[in-house]
C-alpha positions in Angstrom: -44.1 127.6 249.8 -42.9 124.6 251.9 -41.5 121.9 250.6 -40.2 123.5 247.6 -36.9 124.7 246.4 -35.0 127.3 244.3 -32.1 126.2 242.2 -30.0 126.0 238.8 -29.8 123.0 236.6 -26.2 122.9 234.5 -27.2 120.9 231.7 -24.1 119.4 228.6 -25.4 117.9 225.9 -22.7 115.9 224.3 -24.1 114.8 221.5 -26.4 116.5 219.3 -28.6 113.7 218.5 -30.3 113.7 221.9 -31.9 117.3 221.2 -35.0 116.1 220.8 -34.8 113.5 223.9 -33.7 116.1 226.2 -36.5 118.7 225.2 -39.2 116.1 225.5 -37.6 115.6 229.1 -37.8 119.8 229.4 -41.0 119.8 228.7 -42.1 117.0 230.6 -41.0 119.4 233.6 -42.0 122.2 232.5 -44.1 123.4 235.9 -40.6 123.6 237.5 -38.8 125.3 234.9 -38.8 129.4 235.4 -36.5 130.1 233.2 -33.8 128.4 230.3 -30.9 129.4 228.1 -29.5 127.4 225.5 -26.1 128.1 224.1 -24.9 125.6 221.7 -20.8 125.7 222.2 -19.5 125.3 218.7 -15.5 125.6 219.5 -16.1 122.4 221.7 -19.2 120.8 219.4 -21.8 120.7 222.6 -24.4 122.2 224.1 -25.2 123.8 227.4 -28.2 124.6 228.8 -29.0 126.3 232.1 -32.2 126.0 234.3 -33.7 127.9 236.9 -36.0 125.7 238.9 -38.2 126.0 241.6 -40.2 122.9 242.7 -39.7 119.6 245.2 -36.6 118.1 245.9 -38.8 115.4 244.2 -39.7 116.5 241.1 -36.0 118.4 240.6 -34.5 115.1 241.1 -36.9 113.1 238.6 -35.7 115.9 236.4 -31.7 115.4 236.9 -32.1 111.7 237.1 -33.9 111.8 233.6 -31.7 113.4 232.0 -28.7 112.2 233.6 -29.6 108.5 232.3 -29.1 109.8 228.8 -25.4 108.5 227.1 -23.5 111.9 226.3 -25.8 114.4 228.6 -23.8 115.7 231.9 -26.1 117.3 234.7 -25.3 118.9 237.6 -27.7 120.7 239.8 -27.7 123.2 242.8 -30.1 124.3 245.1 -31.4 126.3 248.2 -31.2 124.8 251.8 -35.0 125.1 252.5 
């Protein structure tokens, strides 16, 4: 599989009221997405969401960069070498 990469997406959903904009972003991706867990954090009143990805360094950073341009979402994003 050249060209493509394994990784984890760290995703902190700051405001609640973007739910529905950061699924539709989810879903936009999901042919990268292997695997998600959701844990909404209700000490702190956030969510986190985790993301094992496997695709392009292209299409993982359309992902990160979509979401990252939302007010109150924090991303963070690590991944294999080759």
């Amino acid at each position: 599989m050249a060209g493509k990469r394994l990784g984890v997406v760290g995703i902190v959903l700051e405001d609640s009221a973007l739910a529905k904009e950061v699924n539709e972003i989810l879903h936009r991706y999901a042919h990268i997405i292997s695997g998600r867990m959701g844990l909404p954090y209700k000490e702190r009143n956030v969510s986190v969401i985790s993301l094992i990805v496997d695709g392009t360094t292209d299409e993982i950073s359309a992902l990160t960069g979509s979401l990252g341009k939302l007010h109150g979402v924090s991303v963070k994003s690590a991944l294999t070498k080759e």
